[in-house]
C-alpha positions as a printed NumPy array, in Angstrom:
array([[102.025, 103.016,  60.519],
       [ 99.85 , 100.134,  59.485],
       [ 96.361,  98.891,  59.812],
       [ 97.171,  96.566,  62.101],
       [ 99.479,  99.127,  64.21 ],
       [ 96.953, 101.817,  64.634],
       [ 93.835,  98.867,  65.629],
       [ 96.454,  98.188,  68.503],
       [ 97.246, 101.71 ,  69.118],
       [ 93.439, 102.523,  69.183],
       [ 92.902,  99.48 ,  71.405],
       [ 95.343,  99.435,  74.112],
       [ 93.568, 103.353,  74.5  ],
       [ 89.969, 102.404,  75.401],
       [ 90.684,  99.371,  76.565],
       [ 92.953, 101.099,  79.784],
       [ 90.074, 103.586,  79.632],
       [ 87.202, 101.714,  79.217],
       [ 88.509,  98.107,  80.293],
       [ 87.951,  95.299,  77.946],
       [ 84.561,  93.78 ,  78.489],
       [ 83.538,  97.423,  77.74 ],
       [ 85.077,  97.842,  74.752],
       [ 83.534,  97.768,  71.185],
       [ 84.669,  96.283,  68.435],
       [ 83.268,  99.437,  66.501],
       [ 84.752, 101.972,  68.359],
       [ 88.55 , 100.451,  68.341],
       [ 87.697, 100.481,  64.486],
       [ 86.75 , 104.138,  64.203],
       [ 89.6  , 104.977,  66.179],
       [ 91.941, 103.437,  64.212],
       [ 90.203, 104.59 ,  61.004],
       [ 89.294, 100.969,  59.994],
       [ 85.999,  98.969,  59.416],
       [ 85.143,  96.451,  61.807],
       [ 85.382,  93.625,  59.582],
       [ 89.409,  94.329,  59.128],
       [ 89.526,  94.557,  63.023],
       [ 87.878,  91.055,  63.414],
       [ 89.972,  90.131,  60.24 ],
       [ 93.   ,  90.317,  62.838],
       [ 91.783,  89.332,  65.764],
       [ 90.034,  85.972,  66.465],
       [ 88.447,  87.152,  70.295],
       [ 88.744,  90.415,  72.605],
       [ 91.339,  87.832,  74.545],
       [ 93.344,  87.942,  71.334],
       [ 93.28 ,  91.761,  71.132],
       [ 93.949,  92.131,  74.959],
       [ 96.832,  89.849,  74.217],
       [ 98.246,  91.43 ,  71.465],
       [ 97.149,  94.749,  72.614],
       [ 99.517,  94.481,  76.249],
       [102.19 ,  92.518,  73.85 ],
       [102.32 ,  95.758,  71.178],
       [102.225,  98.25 ,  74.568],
       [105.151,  96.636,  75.952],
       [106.876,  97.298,  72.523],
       [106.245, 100.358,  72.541],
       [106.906, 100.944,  75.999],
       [110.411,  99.191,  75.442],
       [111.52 , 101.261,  72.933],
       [111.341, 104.34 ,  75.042],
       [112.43 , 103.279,  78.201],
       [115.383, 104.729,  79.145],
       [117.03 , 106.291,  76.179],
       [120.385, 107.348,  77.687],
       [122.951, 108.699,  75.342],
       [125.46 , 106.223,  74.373],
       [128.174, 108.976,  74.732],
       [126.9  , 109.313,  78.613],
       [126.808, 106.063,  80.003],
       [124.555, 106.114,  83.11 ],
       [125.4  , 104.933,  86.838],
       [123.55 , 101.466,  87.311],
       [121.756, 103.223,  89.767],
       [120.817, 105.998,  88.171],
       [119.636, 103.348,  85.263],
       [117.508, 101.012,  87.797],
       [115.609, 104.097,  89.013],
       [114.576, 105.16 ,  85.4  ],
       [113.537, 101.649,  85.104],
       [111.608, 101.339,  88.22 ],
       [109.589, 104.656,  87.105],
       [108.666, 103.437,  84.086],
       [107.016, 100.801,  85.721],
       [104.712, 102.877,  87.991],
       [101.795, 104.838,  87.527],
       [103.447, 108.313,  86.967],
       [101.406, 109.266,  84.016],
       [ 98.699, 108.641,  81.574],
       [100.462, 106.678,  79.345],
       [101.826, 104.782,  81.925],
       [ 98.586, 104.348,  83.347],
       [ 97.396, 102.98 ,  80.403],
       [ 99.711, 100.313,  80.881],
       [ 99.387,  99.519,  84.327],
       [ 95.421,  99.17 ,  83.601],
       [ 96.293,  96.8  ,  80.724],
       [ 98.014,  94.933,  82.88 ],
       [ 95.53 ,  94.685,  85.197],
       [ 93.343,  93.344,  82.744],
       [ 95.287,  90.892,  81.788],
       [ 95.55 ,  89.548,  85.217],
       [ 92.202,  89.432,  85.986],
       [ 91.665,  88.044,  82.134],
       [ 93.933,  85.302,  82.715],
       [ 92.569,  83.975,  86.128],
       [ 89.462,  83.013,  84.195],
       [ 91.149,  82.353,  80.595],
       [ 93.701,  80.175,  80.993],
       [ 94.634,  80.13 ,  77.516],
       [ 96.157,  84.026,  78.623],
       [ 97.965,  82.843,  81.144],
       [101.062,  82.033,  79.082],
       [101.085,  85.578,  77.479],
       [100.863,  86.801,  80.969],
       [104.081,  84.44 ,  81.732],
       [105.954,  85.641,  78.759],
       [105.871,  89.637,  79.556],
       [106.543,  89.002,  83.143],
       [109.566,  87.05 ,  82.282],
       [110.754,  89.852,  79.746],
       [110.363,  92.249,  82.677],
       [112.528,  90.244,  85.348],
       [115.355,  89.519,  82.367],
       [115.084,  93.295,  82.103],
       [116.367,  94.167,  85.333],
       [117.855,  90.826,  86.334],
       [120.196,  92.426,  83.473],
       [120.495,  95.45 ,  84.797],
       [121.116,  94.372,  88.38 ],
       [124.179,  92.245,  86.842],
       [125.579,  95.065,  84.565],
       [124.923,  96.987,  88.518],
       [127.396,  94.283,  89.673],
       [129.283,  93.863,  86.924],
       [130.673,  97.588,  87.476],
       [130.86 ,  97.35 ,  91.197],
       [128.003,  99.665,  92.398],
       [125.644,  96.927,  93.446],
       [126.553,  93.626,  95.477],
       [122.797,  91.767,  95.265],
       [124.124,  88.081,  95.47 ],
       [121.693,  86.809,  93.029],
       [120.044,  89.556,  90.435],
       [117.003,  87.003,  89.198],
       [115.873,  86.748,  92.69 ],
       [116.301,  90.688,  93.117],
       [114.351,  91.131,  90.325],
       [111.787,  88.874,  91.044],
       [111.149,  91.049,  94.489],
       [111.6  ,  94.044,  92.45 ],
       [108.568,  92.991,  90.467],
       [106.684,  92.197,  93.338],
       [107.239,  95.292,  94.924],
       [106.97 ,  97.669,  91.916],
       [103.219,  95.775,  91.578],
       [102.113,  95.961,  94.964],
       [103.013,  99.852,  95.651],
       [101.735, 100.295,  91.887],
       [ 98.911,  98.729,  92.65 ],
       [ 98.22 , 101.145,  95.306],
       [ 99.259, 104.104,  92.947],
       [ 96.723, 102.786,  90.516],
       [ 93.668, 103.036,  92.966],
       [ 94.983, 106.52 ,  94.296],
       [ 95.31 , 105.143,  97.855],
       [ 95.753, 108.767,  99.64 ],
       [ 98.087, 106.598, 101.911],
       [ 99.843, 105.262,  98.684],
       [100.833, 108.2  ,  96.129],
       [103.219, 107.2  ,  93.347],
       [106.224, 109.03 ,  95.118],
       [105.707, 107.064,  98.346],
       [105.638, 104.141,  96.278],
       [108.686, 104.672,  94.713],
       [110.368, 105.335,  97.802],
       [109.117, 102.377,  99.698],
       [110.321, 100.514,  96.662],
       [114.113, 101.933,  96.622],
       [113.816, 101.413, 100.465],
       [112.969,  97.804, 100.058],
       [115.526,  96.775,  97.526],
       [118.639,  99.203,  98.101],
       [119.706,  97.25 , 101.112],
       [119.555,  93.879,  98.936],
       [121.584,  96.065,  96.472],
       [124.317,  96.759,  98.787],
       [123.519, 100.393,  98.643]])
């Protein structure tokens, strides 16, 4: 693992912990085992490392989601539902993510120069399952007439009832949220 690898690793930790404004330079650096100098060396603002920090957890993040055998292909459904949980709040590490994310939001309402990076990962999250959702149809177990716009509600309703999840709503745990979500979008899937 690089330098540069375990700065981001170490960031995208306190930051979801912490939050960003909150956040020392210093301590990303001794987590990482780096001096702060090579941390500033690579990033130019805390915007920068938010940036980078949400665009490195989504890397990560996509690499593991849903690993299925290539000998055992998995039912579209079966595939969208893995997808959808990976996308809520159903552990720490996904927490981490869904407080970078929140970050970012809030980050980019007052820095518009984020708003672009905030674009970019939402529209590699829609292609995501706007993909799936085809491949769904493709194979005749879903009949949504048009997957970007399914996805785009998908989205919408995986951050809403996440957003819930988040802020431990006792009306809102993450299993009610993923059911609200599957009962939301299974109609639009033809299921």
């Amino acid at each position: 693992m690089t330098a540069r690898e375990r700065i981001l690793d170490a960031a995208v930790k306190l930051i979801a912990r912490e939050g960003i404004d909150d956040v020392r330079i210093a301590r990303i650096a001794i987590a990482a085992g780096v001096s702060a100098g090579l941390v500033h060396y690579h990033f130019a603002s805390r915007e920068a490392l938010l940036a980078e920090a949400l665009e490195h957890s989504y890397e990560i993040a996509g690499n593991a989601r849903i690993s299925v055998p290539e000998d055992e292909p998995a039912p579209a459904t079966r595939r969208l539902a893995a997808m959808i949980d990976q996308c809520l709040p159903l552990n720490d590490v996904l927490r981490d993510d869904w407080v970078l994310w929140v970050e970012l939001w809030l980050r980019a309402v007052r820095h518009p120069e984020l708003r672009p990076i905030a674009a970019r990962l939402y529209s590699r999250m829609r292609v995501w399952f706007a993909d799936a959702i085809t491949e769904g149809i493709q194979d005749g177990e879903f009949t949504a007439p048009n997957p970007d716009r399914t996805a785009d509600r998908l989205l919408a309703l995986i951050d809403g009832y996440g957003a819930r999840s988040l802020n431990e709503d006792p009306t809102m745990p993450v299993q009610r949220a993923r059911d609200e979500i599957w009962a939301a979008i299974a109609p639009e899937l033809g299921l």
